[in-house]
LUMVEX-504543 format. One record per residue (C-alpha): x negated, y negated, z; residue in three letters. Coordinates in steps of 0.5 Angstrom, whole numbers, plus 500, padded with zeros to 3 digits. Example, Ala and Ser with C-alpha at 12.3 -4.5 7.8 and 13.67 -1.06 7.14 Angstrom:
<atoms>
475509516ALA 473502514SER 
</atoms>
This chain:
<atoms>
306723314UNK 312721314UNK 313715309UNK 315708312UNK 317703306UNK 324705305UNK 329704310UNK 331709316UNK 337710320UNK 334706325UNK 336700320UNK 343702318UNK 347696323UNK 342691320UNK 340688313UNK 333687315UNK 330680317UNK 336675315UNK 334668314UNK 341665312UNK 337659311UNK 341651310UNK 336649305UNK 331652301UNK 327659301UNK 327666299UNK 334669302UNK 338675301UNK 344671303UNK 346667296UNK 348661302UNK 343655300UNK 339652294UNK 333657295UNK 331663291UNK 336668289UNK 337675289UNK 344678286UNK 346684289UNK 340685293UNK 340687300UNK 332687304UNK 331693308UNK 325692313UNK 321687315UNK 320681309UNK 314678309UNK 316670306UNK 308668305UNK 303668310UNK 301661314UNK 295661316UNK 294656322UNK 288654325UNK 285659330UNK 286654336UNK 293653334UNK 294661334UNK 294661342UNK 300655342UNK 303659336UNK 305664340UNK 307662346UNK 313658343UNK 315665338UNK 315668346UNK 319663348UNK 324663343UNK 324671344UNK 325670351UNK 332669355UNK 333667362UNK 336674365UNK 331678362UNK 328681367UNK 333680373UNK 337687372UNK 331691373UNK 329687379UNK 335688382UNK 335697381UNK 336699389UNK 328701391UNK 328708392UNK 329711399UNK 322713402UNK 321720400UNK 325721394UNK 324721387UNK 318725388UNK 321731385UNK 321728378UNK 313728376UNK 313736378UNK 319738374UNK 318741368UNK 321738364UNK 319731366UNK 311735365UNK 313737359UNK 315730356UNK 310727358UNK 304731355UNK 308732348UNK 306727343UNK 313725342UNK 318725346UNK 325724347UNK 327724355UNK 335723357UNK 335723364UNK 343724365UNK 348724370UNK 355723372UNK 356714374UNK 354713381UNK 348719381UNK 342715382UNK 340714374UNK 337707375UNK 333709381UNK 330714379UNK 328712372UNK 325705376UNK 322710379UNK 318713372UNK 317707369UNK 313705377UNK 310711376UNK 307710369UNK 306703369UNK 300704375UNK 297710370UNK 297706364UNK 290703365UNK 287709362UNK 288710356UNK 290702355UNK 298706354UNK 303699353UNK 310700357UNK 316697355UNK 322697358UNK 330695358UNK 335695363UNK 342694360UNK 347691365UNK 354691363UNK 356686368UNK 350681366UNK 351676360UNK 352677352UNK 345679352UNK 343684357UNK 348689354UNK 348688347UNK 342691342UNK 340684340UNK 338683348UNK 334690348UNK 330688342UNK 329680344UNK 326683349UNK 322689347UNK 319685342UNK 317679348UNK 314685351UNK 310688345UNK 308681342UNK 305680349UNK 301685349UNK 299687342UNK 300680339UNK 296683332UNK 301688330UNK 307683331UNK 304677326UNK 309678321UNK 315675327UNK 310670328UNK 309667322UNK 317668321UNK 318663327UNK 313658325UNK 316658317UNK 324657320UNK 321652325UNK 318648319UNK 322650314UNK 330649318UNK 330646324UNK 331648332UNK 331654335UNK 338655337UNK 341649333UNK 339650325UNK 338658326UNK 338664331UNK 334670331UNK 339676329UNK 339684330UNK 336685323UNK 331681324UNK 329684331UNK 330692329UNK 326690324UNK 320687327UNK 320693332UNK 320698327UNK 315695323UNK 310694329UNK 311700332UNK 305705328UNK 301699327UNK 300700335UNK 300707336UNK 294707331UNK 289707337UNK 294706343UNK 300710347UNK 307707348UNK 313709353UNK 319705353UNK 324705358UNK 332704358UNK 335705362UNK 344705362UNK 344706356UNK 352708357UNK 353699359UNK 350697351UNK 356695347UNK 354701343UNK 351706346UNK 352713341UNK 349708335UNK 343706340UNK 341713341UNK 341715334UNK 337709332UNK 331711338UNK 332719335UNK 331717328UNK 325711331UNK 321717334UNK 322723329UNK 321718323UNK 313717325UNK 307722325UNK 307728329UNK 300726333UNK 303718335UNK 304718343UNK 310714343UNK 314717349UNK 322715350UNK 325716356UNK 332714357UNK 339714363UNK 346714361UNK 352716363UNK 353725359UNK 355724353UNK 357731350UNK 355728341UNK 348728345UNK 349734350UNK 348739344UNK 340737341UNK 334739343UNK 330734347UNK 328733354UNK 334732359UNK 334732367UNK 342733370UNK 341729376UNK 347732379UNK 343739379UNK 337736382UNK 338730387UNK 342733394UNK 335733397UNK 334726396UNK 341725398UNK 340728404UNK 334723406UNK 338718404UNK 343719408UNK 338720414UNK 334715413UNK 340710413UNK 343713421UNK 336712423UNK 335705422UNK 342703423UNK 344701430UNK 348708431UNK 348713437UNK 343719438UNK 349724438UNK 351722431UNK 344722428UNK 343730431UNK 351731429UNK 352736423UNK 355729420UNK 348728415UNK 349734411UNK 357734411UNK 356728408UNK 351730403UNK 355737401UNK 361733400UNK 357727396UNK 356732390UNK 350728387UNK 353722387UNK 348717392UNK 355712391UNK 360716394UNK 355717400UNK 354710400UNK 361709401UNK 361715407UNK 356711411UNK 359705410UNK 366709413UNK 362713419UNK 358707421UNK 364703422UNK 368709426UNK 361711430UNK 362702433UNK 369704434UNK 367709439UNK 370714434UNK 369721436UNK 365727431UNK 371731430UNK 374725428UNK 368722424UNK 368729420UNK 375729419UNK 374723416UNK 369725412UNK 373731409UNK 379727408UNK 375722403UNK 376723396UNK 371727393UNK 372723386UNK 369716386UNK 374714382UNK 380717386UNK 376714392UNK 376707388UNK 384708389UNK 384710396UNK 380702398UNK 385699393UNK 391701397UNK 387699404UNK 387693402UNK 392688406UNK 391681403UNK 393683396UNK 393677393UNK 387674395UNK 383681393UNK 387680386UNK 384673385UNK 377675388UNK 376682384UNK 379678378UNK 373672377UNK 367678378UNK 371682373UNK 372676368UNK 367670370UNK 361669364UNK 356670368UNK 355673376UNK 358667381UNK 353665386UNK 357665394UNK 358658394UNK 361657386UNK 366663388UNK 369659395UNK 371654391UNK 373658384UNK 378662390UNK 380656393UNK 382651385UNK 386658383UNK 391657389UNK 399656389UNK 401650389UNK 394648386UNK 390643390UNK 389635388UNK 383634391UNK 376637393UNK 378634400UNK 385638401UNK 381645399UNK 377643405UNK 383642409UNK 386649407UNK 387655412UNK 383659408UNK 377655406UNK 370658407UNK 366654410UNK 359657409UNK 355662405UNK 355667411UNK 362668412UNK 363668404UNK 360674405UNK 364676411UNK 369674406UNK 368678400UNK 367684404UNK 373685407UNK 376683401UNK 373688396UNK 374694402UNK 366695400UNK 366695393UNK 364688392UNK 356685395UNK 352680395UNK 345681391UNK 338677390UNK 338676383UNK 332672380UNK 332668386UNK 339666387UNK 344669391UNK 350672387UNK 356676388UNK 357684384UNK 360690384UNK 357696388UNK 356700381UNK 358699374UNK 363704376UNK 367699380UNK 368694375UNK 370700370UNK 376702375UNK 379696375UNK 379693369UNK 382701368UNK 387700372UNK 384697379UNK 387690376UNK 393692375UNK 395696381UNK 393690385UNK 397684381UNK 404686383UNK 408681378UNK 404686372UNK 408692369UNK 405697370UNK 406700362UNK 402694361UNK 396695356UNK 389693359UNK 390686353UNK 396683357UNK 391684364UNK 385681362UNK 388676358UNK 392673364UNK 386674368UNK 382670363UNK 388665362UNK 387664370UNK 380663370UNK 382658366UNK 386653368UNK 382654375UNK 376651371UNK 381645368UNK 383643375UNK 377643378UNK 374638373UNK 381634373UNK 379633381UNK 379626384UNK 372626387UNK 369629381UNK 371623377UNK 369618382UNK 362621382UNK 360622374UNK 356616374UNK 351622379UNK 344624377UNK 345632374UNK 341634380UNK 346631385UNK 353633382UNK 351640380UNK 349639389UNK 355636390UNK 359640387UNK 357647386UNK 363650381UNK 362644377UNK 358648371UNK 361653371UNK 368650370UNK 365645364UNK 362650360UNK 366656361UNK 374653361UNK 374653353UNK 370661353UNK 376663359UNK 381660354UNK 378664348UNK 380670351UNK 385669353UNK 388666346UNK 385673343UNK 389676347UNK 396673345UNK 397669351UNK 401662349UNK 397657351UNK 402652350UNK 401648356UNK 393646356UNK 395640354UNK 400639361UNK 393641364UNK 389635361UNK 395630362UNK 395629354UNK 396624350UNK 391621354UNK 384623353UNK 381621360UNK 380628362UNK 377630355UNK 373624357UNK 370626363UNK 369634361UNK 366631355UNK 360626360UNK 359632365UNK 358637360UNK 353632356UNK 351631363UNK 349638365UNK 347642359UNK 346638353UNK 343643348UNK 348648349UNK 351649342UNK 357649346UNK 356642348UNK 362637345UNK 359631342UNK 361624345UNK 368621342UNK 370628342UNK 378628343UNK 383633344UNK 385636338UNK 377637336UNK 376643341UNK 383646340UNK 381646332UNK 373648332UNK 376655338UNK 383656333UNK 388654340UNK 393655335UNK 399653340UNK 396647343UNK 394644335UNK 401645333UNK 403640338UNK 399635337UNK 399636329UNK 407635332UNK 405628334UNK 402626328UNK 396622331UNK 388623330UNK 389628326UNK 384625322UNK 379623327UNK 372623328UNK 368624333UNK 361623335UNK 358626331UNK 361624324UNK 365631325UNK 373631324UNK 378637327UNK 378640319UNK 370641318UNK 370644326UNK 375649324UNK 372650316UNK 365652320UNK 366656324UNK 372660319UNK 379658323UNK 383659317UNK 389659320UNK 387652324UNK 384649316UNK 391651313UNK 396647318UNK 391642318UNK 391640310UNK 399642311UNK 400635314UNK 396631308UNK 392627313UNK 386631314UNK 380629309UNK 374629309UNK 371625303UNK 364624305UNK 361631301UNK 361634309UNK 366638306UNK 370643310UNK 367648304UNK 360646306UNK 361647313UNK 364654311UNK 359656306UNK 354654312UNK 357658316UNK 358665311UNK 366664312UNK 370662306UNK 375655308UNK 
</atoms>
């Protein structure tokens, strides 16, 4: 029996459960007053103590530990994978490798494929599958589907276990007590989640890990993964599932199945593996004909050799067929003819990438497909219709003065529907509005998409761009863009005139309104990152004034409080550039020599933000014009050491 109290290579990123307590405590950090342990680094789950609570209290207990876990896209991914097509997927559960792991005892399924080929549909379609069986023998089903285009937490390890250890404490709470004991003592013991402390991947493999054989000791576990491909380190998760499986007894039911993009590392073990592009024309071909027949389309094309042309030429990718129908639709409302249409067809590249391109080159409204295919390549977070309407309308030259003078545009949008209408034409088809969690939002078709043009998509379509440019100066261009987009659409006239509204009627009111709060510092992050002069940031908040600051600073208390991006009341200007190290715009200000040594609302001066959060650079400049001070015991080796940075 494998021995399960030393580390595993399933723990190599982590340092096991990590309470980087402020006070008091066991710790495995030398940060605090607590006990110490020179030297030494925890593997595995940490048990601090038991806190036996009341019977009556376990239940509530819990619940809040689950919502700590807990985020808000968890789920939405895997709600919006396209629902197969009637008659597909089928052939998985007779295929003998999909037989042969699902009765082994452990077992590794890599279902791969090219980008495009159905993997996520066809892994909704197992997870389906199983779900509905696992009445039987009491079986518990995990599941996580990455998304390279949703938030932090959606492609990010940290996410996958967050969420599977929601999923497991939901349904085998016994085995998780450890994290839920953990949760009660740091809720006691330091504070808020999210203020005085975070969950971090070590904690979370850890947990997981641990947990695991305590439930396979008298029930059968299947976990789901789907797009493997879209974490933010997809080679180092395989590994970790690898040596997670192979690391417990030979009889434990535990069964992995996985999709991701082919990855020739992992091409060369041995376990399960479904190619989809050697599997799926069938498939393809009921798709193809499933569409004609609930389209408005003619008999005569319906009964045409026009189905199988286009599954022949699709190769085993559903989104190059997805982009042939679109094409065929559109020629067969022409009153194209069938030689016509098949000539198309054979003329359409038979790459996604190199078809990709061709779409780039149709589009005729080069700047404004520039501008929408930047916001959903760089935006925070997926954009509802009606937040991209007006992103699209503030990013314009010369910039508008008011919400009214947008509205007066030529080019304003005025309803959701024509945004629709609006996005597609743009975007050639390569850009749709989706139902996510009951919210409309705007996406690329496939993650693919939004690979290409970061690639070179972008750069193709930004005309003033050199086309030797490296992927950094296009990305932080787009993101100082998206910026000063944000900036000017809170310095407009009505919203400053309506800041005394409820939440509910400004976030009404005024649709792009959180967004631009919340984001335009992130937006200019990255594109500080980036190398690009931020210099004019202070032209943009009308600096020396601190009006605009002012009003950012009450809308985003207004809209979301506890966010820990949230700036406190009495903020100025120079806080923020020194607590995100906007160097350029610092400088200016320290060049005027006024509030350098200002506090804000809550007691924080521009040195101790900057000695929080590790921003040397703004700490060395600050402490330069010996008019930074903190004499209060809040000092900025305090702050840092908080924080596990050096001032």
């Amino acid at each position: 029996m494998a021995d399960h109290s030393r580390s595993s290579d399933f723990h190599k990123d982590g340092d096991g459960p990590q309470l980087n307590a402020i006070g008091g405590g066991v710790q495995n950090n030398n940060i605090g007053d607590g006990n110490q342990f020179p030297g030494a680094v925890f593997q595995g789950v940490v048990n601090i103590g038991r806190v036996d609570c009341p019977r009556s209290s376990e239940p509530l207990l819990r619940e809040r530990c689950l919502q700590s876990l807990a985020f808000p896209e968890m789920e939405s991914r895997s709600k919006d994978v396209d629902t197969a097509t009637p008659g597909t997927c089928e052939w998985l559960l007779g295929h003998d490798t999909y037989k042969s792991w699902e009765q082994s005892s452990r077992g590794l399924l890599w279902i791969k494929g090219k980008p495009g080929s159905g993997k996520s549909t066809l892994l909704r379609h197992a997870l389906n599958r199983i779900e509905a069986d696992k009445g039987r023998d009491n079986a518990i089903v995990l599941s996580f589907f990455f998304y390279g285009r949703g938030v932090e937490l959606q492609r990010t390890p940290l996410g996958l276990f967050r969420s599977l250890l929601h999923q497991l404490l939901s349904q085998a709470p016994v085995a998780l007590r450890d994290l839920v004991d953990t949760f009660e003592k740091n809720d006691k013991e330091r504070g808020k989640l999210g203020e005085k402390w975070a969950w971090h991947l070590g904690d979370m493999q850890g947990f997981f890990q641990a947990s695991i054989p305590k439930v396979l000791e008298n029930r059968s576990v299947w976990l789901f993964v789907d797009a493997l491909d879209e974490s933010s380190n997809h080679a180092e998760m395989i590994k970790k599932l690898q040596s997670l499986l192979w690391g417990l007894p030979t009889s434990s039911q535990f069964h992995i199945c996985f999709s991701c993009r082919h990855d020739l590392n992992f091409d060369k073990s041995g376990e399960f593996k479904i190619c989809l592009e050697d599997e799926n024309e069938k498939d393809i071909s009921t798709y193809v004909r499933f569409q004609l027949s609930t389209s408005s389309t003619s008999p005569e094309l319906r009964e045409s050799e026009i189905p199988k042309i286009i599954t022949e030429e699709a190769r085993g990718l559903f989104m190059w067929a997805r982009l042939a129908m679109e094409k065929v639709l559109e020629l067969d409302r022409e009153g194209k003819g069938l030689r016509e249409i098949e000539k198309e067809i054979r003329s359409i590249p038979p790459d996604l990438h190199d078809l990709y391109h061709e779409l780039v080159d149709q589009m005729s409204e080069t700047e404004a497909s520039l501008k929408l295919i930047r916001w959903i390549c760089f935006a925070n977070r997926s954009l509802s219709p009606d937040e991209l309407r007006w992103a699209l309308v503030i990013d314009a030259t010369p910039p508008p003065q008011s919400l009214e003078e947008c509205r007066s545009k030529d080019d304003w949008i005025s309803n959701t529907d024509r945004m629709k209408k609006r996005v597609q034409a743009l975007s050639r088809g390569l850009v749709e509005v989706i139902t996510s969690s009951d919210t409309q939002v705007v996406q690329f078709i496939h993650q693919s998409v939004k690979d290409y043009f970061i690639d070179e998509g972008i750069s193709i379509l930004d005309q003033s761009s050199k086309p030797e440019a490296p992927t950094a100066d296009m990305e932080g261009h787009a993101h100082y863009q998206l910026s000063r987009a944000c900036i000017r659409y809170l310095a407009m006239e009505e919203i400053g005139q309506s800041i005394s509204h409820e939440r509910d009627d400004m976030t009404s009111k005024f649709p792009f309104l959180h967004y631009a709060a919340t984001s335009w510092v992130a937006h200019t992050k990255q594109s500080e990152t980036r190398n690009v002069p931020q210099d004019d940031l202070l032209d943009y908040f009308g600096w020396p004034s601190e009006e605009l600051v002012k009003r950012w600073v009450r809308i985003y208390q207004k809209l979301d409080r506890d966010s820990d991006d949230c700036p406190p009341e009495d903020t100025s200007m120079i806080h923020p550039v020194s607590r995100y190290q906007l160097i350029g715009p610092l400088r200016m200000i320290l060049k005027a020599g006024t509030g350098i040594d200002k506090r804000d609302g809550s007691g924080r001066t521009p040195l101790s933000w900057a000695a929080a959060n590790g921003h040397e650079v703004v700490v060395k400049l600050l402490l330069g014009t010996d008019k930074a001070d903190d004499n209060d015991g809040w000092t900025p080796l305090w702050w840092a050491a908080r924080n596990g940075h050096e001032a």
